[in-house]
C-alpha positions in Angstrom: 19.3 102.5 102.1 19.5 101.2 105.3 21.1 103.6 108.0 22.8 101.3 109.7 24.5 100.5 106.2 27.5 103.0 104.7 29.3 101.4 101.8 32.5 101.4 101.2 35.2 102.7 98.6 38.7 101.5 98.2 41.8 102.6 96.1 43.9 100.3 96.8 47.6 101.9 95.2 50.8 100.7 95.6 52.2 103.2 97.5 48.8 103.9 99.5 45.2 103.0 100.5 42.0 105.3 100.6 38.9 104.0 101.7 36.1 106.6 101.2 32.7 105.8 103.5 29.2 106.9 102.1 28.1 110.3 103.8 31.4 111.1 105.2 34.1 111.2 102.3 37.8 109.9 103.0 38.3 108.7 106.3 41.3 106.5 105.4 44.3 107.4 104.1 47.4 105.0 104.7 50.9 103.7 103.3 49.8 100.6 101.5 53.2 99.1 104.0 52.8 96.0 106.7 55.3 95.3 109.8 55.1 91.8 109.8 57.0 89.5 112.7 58.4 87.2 110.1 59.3 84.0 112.8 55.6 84.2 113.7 53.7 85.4 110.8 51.9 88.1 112.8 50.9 91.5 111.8 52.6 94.2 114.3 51.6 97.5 112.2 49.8 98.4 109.3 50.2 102.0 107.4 52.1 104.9 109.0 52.9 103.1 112.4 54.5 99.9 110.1 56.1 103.0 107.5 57.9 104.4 110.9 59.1 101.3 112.0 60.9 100.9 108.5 65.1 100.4 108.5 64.8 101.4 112.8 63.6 97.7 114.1 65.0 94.8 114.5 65.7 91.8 112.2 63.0 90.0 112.8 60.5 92.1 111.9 60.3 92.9 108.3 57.9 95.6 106.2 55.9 93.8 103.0 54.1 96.1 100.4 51.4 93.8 99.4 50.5 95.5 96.7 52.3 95.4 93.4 52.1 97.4 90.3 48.4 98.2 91.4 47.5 94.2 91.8 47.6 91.8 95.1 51.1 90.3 95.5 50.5 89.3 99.0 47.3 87.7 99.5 46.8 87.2 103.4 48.7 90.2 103.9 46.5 92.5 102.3 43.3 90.6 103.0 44.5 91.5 107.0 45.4 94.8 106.1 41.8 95.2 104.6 40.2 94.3 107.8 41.9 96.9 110.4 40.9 99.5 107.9 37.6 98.4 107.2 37.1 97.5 110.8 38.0 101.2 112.2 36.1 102.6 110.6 32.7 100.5 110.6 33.1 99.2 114.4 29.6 100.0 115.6 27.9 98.7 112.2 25.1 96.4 112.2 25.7 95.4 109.1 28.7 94.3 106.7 29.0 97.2 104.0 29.2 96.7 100.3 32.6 97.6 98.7 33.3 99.3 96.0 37.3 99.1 95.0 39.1 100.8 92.1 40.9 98.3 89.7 43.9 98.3 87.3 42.2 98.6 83.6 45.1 96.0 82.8 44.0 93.5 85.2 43.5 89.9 84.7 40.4 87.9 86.1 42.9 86.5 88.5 44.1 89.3 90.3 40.2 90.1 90.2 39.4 87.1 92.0 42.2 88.2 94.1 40.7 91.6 95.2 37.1 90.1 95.3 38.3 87.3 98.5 40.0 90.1 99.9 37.2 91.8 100.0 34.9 89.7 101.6 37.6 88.4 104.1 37.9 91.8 105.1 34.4 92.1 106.0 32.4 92.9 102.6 28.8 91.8 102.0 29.4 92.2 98.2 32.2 93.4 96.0 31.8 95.6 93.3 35.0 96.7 90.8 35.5 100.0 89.4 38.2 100.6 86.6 41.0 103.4 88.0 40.5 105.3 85.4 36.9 105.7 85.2 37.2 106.4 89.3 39.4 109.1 88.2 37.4 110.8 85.6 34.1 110.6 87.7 36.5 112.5 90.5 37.6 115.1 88.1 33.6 115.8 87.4 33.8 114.0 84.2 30.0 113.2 83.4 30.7 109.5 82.4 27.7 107.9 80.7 28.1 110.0 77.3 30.4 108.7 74.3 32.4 111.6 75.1 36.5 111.0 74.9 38.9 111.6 77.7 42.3 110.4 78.2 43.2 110.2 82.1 46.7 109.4 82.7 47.7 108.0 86.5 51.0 108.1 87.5 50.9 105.8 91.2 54.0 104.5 93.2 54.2 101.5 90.8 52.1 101.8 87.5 51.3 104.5 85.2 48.0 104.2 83.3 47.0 106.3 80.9 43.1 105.3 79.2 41.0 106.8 77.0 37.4 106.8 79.0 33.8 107.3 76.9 30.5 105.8 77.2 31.1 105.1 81.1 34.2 102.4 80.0 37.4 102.3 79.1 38.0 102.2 75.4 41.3 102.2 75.1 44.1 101.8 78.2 48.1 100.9 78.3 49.6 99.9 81.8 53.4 100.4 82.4 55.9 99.7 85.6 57.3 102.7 85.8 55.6 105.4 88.2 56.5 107.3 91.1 59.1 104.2 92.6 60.6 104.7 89.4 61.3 108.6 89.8 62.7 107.9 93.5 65.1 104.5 91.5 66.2 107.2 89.4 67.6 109.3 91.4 69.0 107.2 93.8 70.7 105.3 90.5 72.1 108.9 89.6 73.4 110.3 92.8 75.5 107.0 92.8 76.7 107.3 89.8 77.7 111.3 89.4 78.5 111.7 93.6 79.9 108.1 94.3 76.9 108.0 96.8 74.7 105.8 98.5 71.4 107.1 99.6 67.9 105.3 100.4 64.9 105.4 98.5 62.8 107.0 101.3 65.5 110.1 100.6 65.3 109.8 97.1 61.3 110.4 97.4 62.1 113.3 100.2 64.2 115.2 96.8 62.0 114.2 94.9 59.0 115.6 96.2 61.1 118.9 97.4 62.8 120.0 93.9 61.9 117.4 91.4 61.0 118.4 88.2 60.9 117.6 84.5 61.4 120.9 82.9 64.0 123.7 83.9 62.2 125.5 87.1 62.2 129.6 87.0 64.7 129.6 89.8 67.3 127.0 89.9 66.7 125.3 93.6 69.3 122.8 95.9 68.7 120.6 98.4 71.5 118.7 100.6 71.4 114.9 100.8 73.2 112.7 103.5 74.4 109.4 102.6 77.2 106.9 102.4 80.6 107.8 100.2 81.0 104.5 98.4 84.8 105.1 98.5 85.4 105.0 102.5 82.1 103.5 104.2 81.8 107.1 105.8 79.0 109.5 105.8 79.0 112.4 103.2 76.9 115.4 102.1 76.2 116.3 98.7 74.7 119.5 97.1 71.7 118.5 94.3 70.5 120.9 92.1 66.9 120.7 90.5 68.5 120.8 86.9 70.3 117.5 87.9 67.0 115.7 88.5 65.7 116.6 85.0 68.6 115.1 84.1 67.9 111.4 86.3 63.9 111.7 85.3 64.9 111.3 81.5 64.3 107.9 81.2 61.0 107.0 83.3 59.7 109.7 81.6 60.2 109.0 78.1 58.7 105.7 79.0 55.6 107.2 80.1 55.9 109.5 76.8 56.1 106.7 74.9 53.1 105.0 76.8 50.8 108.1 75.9 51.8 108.2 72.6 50.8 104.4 71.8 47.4 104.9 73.3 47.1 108.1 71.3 47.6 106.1 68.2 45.4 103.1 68.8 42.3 105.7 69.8 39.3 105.3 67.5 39.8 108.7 64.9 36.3 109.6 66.1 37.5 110.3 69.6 41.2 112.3 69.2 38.9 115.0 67.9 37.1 115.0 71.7 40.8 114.4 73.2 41.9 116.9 71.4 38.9 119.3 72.8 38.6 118.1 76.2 42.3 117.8 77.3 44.1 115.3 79.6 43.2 114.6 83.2 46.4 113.5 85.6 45.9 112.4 88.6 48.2 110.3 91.1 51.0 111.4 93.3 53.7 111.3 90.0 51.6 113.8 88.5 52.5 116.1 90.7 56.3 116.5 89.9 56.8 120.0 88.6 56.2 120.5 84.6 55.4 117.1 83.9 51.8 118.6 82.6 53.7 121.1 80.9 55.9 118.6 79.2 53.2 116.1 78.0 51.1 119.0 77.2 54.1 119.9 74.6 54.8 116.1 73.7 51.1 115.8 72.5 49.8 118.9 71.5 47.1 118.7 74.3 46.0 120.7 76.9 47.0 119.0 79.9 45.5 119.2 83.4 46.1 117.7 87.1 43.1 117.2 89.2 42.9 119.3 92.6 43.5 116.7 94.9 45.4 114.0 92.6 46.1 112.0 95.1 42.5 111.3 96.3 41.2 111.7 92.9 39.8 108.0 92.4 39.1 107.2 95.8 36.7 110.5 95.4 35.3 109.4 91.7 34.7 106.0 93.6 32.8 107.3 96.3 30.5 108.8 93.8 29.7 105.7 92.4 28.9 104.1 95.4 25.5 106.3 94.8 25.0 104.2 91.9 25.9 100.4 92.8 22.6 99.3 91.3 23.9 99.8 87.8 27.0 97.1 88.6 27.4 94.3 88.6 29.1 92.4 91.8 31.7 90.2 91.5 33.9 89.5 88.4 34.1 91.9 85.6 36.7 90.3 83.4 37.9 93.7 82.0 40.7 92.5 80.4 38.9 89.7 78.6 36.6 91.8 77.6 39.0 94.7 76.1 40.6 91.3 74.4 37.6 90.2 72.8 36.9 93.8 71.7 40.0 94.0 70.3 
């Protein structure tokens, strides 16, 4: 390889963006969020510095999240958005980089198209695509290429994936809207409605993260939350207990239950016997809401692990296949065509 040349990896998540460069690991790690000037159409801030701005700027300027349920919603936006990143961190190259980015397994050959021009716009000499949940199985130290079952589920700010990966593919994968944005709904939906409270979802994320949880904790923990009584207009503080939130996480997570439990029953019988032996790799930031391992681990009957550093996990996995871009293909992949015609 050239060594003016460092390819590039990109998770690009609803919630945030990793690029990973060749030789020097994750050197990107951003809010997948875009202050935008919307009389002018210009791009003011991009990551944290356009997540800061949010709710405290004026009306003119607005924050887009141009990513949706893991696919492109906003074309130009994230095309842009693409280009600062890229361009920070590949200023002095002489040449443009290949990229490597990590794809929905439920996407359709149109939202691959979509990533593909991004891509390039951004700066790529070719673009390669990646499945998430392979990404994530290579970053858990899954060895790939043997017909070898693993589930990997992959809770992100706006989908939840769960795929059964063997033979370097995904053999099996369902795709659901209801992930971490769902948790934060949640709560905000139930302080309302117990509390008579208003309360934004940056707050709801803030409980979440601080005593969220699935199953009953050892010690019972509270957290106060400011917000707006819905009676008077006027500010208000509430106490919230961590057995509350088990009780607002009920429904996103018998969705996601549910989810597991449909892939589980349209898995070849030949590979629930190397589920069952191997276990369940989480990854993504809703994985990390206390006991939810625990609880799928009961729900199935499998052992069920999170990754170290599930947040980076694919972004990580991705990298490592940048080692290996000989053995893809650029360009479209049509994975959902071909899981179709498979089917």
């Amino acid at each position: 390889m050239n060594l003016f040349e460092r390819d590039i990896a990109v998770d690009l998540g609803t919630s945030s963006t990793l690029l990973f460069e060749q030789g020097k690991g994750v050197v990107a790690r951003e809010p997948t969020v875009v202050a935008v000037d919307k009389f002018s159409g210009k791009i003011l801030k991009i990551g944290q510095d356009a997540q800061k701005m949010l709710g405290r700027t004026p009306a003119n300027i607005v924050a887009i999240h141009p990513v949706n349920a893991g696919v492109i919603s906003d074309y130009e936006i994230t095309a842009q958005m693409l280009r600062e990143l890229v361009n920070r961190i590949t200023s002095f190259s002489l040449f443009k980089p290949c990229v490597l980015a990590c794809v929905p397994s439920s996407i359709t050959g149109v939202e691959e198209r979509a990533v593909i021009d991004a891509a390039i716009e951004a700066g790529a000499r070719k673009v390669y695509l990646l499945e998430t949940a392979v990404a994530t199985a290579m970053g858990a130290g899954v060895d790939i290429s043997k017909a070898d079952g693993h589930m990997i589920i992959d809770i992100g700010g706006g989908t939840t994936e769960v795929a059964v990966v063997s033979g370097g593919g995904v053999v099996e994968c369902q795709s659901i809207k209801v992930a971490g944005t769902s948790f934060d709904e949640s709560i905000v939906k139930f302080i309302r409605r117990k509390y008579d409270l208003l309360i934004g979802l940056s707050t709801a994320e803030e409980l979440k993260r601080s005593i969220g949880c699935v199953i009953q904790r050892p010690d019972i923990s509270y957290e106060e939350v400011k917000g707006r009584d819905l009676s008077n207009g006027l500010p208000k503080t509430v106490r919230v207990s961590s057995t509350e939130l088990i009780e607002a996480f009920v429904e996103p997570m018998n969705r996601i239950l549910e989810t597991i439990h449909i892939v589980l029953e349209s898995t070849p019988p030949q590979l629930v016997g190397d589920l069952d032996k191997n276990g369940i790799i989480m990854s993504g930031g809703g994985s990390l809401i206390y006991g939810i391992d625990r609880l799928i681990e009961r729900s199935t009957g499998i052992r069920t692990l999170v990754v170290d550093d599930a947040i980076s996990c694919a972004a990580y996995g991705a990298g490592k296949m940048l080692m290996h871009l000989d053995m893809l293909q650029d360009g479209m992949m049509n994975f959902y065509r071909k899981r179709q015609l498979k089917g």
